[in-house]
N, C-alpha and C positions, 0 to 999 in steps of 0.2 A: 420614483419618489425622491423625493429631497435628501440628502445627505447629511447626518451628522460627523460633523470633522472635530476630532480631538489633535490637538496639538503640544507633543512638548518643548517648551521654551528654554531657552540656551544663552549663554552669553554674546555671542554674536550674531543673533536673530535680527537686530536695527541697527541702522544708519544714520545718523547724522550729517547735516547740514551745516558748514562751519559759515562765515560771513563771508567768507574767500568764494563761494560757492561750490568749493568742494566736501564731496560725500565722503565722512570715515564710519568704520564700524565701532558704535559704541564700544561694545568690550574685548577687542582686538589688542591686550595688552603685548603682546609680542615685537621683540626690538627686532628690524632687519636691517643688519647692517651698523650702518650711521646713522640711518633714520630711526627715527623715533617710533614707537606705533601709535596706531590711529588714535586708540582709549585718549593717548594724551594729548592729541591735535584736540580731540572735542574737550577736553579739561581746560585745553590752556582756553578756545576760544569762548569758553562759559568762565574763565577766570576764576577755575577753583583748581584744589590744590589738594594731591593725595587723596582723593574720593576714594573709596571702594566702588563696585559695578556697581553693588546692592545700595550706596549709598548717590553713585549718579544717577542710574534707573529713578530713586526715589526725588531726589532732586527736579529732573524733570517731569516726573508725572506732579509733582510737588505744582511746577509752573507750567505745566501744561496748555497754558492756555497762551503763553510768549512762543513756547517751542511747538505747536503741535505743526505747524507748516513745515516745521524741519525736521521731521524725525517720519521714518519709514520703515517698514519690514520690508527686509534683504532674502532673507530664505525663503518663507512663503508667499512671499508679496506676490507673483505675480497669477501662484495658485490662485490666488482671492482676487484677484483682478477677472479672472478667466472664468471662471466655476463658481461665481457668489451668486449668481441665479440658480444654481444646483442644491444649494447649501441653506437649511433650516436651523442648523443650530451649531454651535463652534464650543469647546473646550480646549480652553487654555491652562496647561498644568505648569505652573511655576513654583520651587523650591522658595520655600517658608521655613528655615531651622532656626532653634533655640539659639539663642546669645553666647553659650557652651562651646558650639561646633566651630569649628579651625574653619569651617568650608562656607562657612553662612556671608564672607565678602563678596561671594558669588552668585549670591543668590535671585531667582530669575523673577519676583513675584512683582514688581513694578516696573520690569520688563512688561512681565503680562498687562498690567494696566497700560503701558502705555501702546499695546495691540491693541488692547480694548479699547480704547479712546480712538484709536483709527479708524476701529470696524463701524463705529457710531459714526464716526462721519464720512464716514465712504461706501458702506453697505446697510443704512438705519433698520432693514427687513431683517434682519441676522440676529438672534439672539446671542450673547455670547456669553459666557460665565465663566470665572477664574476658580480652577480648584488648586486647592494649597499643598504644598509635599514638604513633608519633614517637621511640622509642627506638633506632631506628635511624639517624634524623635526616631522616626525611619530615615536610616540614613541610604541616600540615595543612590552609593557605590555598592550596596550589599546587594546580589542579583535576591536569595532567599526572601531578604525583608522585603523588597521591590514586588517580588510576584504576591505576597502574602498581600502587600500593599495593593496591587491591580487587583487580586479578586475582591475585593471589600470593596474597592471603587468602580468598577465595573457596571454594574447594576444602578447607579446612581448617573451613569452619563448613558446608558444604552438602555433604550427603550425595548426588551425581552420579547415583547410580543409586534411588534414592528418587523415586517421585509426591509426598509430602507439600509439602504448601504453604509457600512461606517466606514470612515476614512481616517487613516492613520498619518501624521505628520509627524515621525519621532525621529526628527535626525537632530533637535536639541536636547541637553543636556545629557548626561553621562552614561556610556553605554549599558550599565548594569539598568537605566529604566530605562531606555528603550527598548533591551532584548526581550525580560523581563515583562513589557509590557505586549509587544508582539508576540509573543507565545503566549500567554496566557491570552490575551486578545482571541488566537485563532482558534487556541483551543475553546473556549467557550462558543461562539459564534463562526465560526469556521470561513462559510463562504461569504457570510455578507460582509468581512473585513478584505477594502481594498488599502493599496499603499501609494504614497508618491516619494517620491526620490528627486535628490534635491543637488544639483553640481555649481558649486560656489562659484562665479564668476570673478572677480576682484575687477577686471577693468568696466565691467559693467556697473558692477557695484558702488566702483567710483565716481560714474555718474549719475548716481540715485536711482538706476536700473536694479529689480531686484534679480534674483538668482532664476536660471533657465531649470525647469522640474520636465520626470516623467512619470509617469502615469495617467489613471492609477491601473497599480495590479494585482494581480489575483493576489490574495493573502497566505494561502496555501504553498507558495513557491517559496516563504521563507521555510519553513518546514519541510523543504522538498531532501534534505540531506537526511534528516531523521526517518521520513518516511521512505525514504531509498531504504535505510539498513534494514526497516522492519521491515517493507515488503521483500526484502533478499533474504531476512532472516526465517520468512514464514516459507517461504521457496526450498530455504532448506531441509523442512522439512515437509513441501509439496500441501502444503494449505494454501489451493488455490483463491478460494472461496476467501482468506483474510486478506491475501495479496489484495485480491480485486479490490476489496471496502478499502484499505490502507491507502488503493491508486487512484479510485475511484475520482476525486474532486483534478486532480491534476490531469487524467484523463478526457475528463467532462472537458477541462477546457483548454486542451492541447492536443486533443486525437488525432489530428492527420502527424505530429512529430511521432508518436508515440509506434506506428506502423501498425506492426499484427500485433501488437502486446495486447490488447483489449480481447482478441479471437480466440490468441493461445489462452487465455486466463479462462476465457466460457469454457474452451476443448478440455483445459483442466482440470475443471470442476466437476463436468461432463463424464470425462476419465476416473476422479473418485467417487462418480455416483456408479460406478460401472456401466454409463449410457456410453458404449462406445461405438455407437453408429453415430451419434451425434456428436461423439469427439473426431470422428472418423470425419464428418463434414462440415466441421469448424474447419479441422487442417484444410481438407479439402478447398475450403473457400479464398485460402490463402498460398495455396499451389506447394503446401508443404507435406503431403501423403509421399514422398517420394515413389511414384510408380507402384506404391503398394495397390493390387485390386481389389475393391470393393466387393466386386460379386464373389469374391473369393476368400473369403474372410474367415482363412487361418491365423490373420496376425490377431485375434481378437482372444485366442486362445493364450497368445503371450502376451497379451496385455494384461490379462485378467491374473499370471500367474506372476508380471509383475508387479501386479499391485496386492498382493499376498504379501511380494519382496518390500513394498513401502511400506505398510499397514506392520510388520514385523520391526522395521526402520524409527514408526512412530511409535513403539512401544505396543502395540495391539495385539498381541498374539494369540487372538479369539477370530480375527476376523482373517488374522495372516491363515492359519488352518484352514478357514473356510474357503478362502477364496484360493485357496492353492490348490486344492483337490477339485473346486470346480471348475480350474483351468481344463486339469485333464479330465474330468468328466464331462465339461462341455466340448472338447474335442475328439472324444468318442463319440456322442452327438452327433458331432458335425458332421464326423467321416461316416458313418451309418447312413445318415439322411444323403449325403454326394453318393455313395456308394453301391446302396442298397435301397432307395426309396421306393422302388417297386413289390418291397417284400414286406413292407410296413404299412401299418396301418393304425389310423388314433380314432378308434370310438370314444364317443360323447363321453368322460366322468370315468374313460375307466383307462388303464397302463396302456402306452404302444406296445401293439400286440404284431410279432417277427411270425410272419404268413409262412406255413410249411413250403411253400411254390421256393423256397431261398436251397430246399436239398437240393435240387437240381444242380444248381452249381456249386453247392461243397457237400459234397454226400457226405461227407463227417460228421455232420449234423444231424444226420437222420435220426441219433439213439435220443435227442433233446426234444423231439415231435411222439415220443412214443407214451402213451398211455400209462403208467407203470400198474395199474390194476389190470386193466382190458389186456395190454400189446398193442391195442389200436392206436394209429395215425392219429394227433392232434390237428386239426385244422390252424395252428395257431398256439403260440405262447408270448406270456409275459415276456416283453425287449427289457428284462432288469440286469443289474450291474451283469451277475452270473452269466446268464445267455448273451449278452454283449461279450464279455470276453470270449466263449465256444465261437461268437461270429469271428471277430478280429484275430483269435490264434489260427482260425480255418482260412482265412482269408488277406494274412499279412503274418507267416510264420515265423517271421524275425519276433514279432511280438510277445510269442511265445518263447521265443529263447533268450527275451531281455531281462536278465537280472532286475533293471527296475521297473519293468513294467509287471514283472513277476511279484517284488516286493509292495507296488501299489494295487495288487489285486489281491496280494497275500491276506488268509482271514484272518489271520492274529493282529495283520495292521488294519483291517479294516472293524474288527473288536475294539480296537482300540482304540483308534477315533470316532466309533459312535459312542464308547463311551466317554470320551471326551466332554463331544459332543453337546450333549447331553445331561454334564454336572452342573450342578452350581459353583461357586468358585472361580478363580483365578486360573489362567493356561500359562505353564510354563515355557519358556524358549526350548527347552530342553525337552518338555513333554510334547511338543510340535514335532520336534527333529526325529523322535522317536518313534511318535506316527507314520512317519516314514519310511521304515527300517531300521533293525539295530545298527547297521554300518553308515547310518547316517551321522557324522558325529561334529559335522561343523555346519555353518550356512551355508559355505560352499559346497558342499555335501549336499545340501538340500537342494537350491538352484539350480544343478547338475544334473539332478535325479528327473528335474523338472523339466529341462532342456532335452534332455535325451528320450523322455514319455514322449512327449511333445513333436520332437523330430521324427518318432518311429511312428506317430499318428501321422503329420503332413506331409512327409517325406523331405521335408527342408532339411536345413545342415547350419544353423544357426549354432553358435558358439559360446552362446549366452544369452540370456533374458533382453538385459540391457541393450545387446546388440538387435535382437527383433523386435524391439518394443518400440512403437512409432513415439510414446512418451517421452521414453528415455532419449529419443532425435530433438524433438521440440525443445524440451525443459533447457538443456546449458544456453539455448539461443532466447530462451526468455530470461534467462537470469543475466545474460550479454547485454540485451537488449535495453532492460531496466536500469544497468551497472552504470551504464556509458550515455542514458536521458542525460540530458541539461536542459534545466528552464530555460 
């Protein structure tokens, strides 16, 4: 679709034509040297005397009809030369201030007229329209007034309900309405703003050649520094899920620079939904599981209790509880089911029922199969927390002699956290810590407590959370990864 190009105009956006047949820039007042600057080559050769810009500009659109063969745009000229089959409509924003302002000698508004006079006779298919700045008495160093300026104006050059691409030419006049207007530009409309970029020639320009441009580009890449810190800032605190929206457009359209940052960001998110087989093979897809095996999937038990340790991190201390005790209850689980699945069994709608056939190899258990009315042999009991532990202390004795595996099966703490559980209300840091044990009395404390459950379940020797957690491997390489992008 066709292109709307807004442009803002600047004082040395034209060239002139002197009769010598050399090109100056209209308003190039700048002395180099001995030489004089150009502003005054085209004075003297129109034989006037102390013009202001705002008062040459006007002069020649004034006689526009002697000079239009000699006068050119320098900056965009060769954009519009290249892209005006691209192009449906153009806006030219040139500075209009009150008679008051120190700055108004500068001013770019018969500048713009004399684009406009060009585009009419060099592209006649082109709409083109002059809007005014500072007539109202926004001044156009103030970045505040400028943005307040671009959203009121906004709506009035972009068509809201249009795909068409808008194109940004703001390398004229002063940096507060350009920046001012590229930001608020991207933020309103995001992706359909592209840029071009403009590198002043002077010996070209001295031959009535206008200036060499590139683009256009994605518009999103000037906001690439801001949306760095926020997608790092949302990292810090492992919101995957905002990372990704925050990368999302830079990603769209940079993904093979980008590597695995788009994989780890799914594996992420994947990881705070507790899908960890499908964080399991994100990594996977990117050769970053380091050797951990899938068929074997203890480390899932320390993922799950480190995300207790984040969930505590983000303030959550409702979900930190939850998800910490069902680390280690899911790795009771786990090791019953590798262990013992021949003595289990899951009928339809009711408890895994631990098959009496399990005395055989730990006759200890026998008094847990006895009838307490009859004395008879049960066939069969509830696999709940209780009989789980009679399995695990008969069948991994250290279990029974672990202080903290003693203290996570202890009834007082497990009173305690169903009634937790179970309140309405707020969960304190401290009422977490305490469900644990009374000697649990720091984080570290707790983490430890969890380490050490954990290791006397898989038989691993993991040193910390952080250290088994395939999470906690990925995350500093995605926050590297994003830290050290350049557009």
């Amino acid at each position: 679709m066709p292109a709307t190009l807004i442009a803002t105009i600047g004082t040395r956006d034209l060239m002139f034509q002197t009769q010598s047949g050399d090109w100056y820039n209209i308003g190039d007042d700048q002395l180099r040297g001995t030489f004089i600057g150009e502003q005054a080559e085209v004075l003297a050769d129109l034989g006037q005397d102390l013009l202001t810009f705002r008062d040459l500009t006007q002069f020649l659109a004034t006689h526009i009809d002697d000079y239009r063969s000699r006068i050119r745009p320098v900056i965009t000229g060769q954009l519009f030369r290249d892209r005006a089959t691209d192009i449906d409509q153009v806006y030219l924003i040139g500075t209009d201030q009150p008679a008051t302002v120190s700055q108004r000698d500068k001013d770019t508004l018969y500048a713009c007229q004399l684009f406009q006079d060009w585009f009419v006779q060099q592209h006649p298919h082109i709409n083109v329209e002059i809007v005014r700045l500072g007539t109202d008495g926004t001044n156009p160093s103030d970045f505040e007034a400028m943005f307040r300026w671009w959203q009121r104006t906004w709506p009035t050059l972009v068509n809201a309900d249009s795909t068409a691409p808008i194109w940004l030419c703001i390398k004229g006049g002063v940096g507060q309405t350009s920046e001012s207007g590229r930001i608020s530009g991207l933020s309103r409309y995001g992706d359909r703003i592209q840029f071009f970029e403009f590198q002043q020639r002077r010996d070209r320009n001295r031959q009535g050649l206008p200036s060499d441009y590139t683009g256009p580009f994605a518009g999103t890449y000037y906001l690439w520094n801001r949306a760095q810190q926020q997608a790092l800032t949302l990292l810090d605190r492992y919101d995957y899920a905002g990372a990704a929206e925050v990368l999302q457009p830079y990603i769209q359209q940079d993904a093979g620079n980008f590597g695995a940052v788009p994989t780890w960001l799914q594996a992420g998110m994947a990881w705070n939904r507790g899908e960890f087989h499908t964080f399991y093979q994100r990594l996977k897809s990117v050769g970053a599981t380091n050797g951990q095996p899938e068929q074997l999937p203890w480390w899932m038990a320390y993922e799950q209790a480190q995300l207790a340790v984040i969930r505590l991190y983000q303030e959550n201390t409702a979900e930190a509880m939850l998800h910490s005790f069902r680390a280690i209850e899911g790795a009771i689980w786990l090791w019953l089911e590798i262990h013992i699945p021949e003595h289990i069994i899951y009928p339809p709608q009711r408890y895994p029922q631990l098959q009496q056939s399990i005395v055989v190899a730990y006759p200890s258990l026998a008094e847990a199969f006895e009838n307490r009315r009859t004395g008879e042999p049960l066939a069969s009991i509830n696999l709940n927390g209780y009989n789980q532990q009679l399995v695990l202390e008969a069948a991994l004795p250290a279990v029974g002699q672990s202080i903290d595996m003693r203290n996570f099966w202890s009834q007082d703490n497990r009173n305690q956290r169903n009634a937790l559980s179970h309140r309405l209300g707020g969960l304190s840091e401290r009422e977490l810590l305490a469900a644990w044990g009374r000697d649990i009395q720091t984080l570290t404390d707790w983490q430890r407590r969890m380490v050490n459950c954990l290791n006397l379940l898989t038989g691993k020797s993991a040193t910390s959370l952080a250290e088994a957690s395939l999470l906690m491997q990925m995350h500093p390489q995605l926050q590297q990864a994003i830290a050290t992008y350049e557009p």
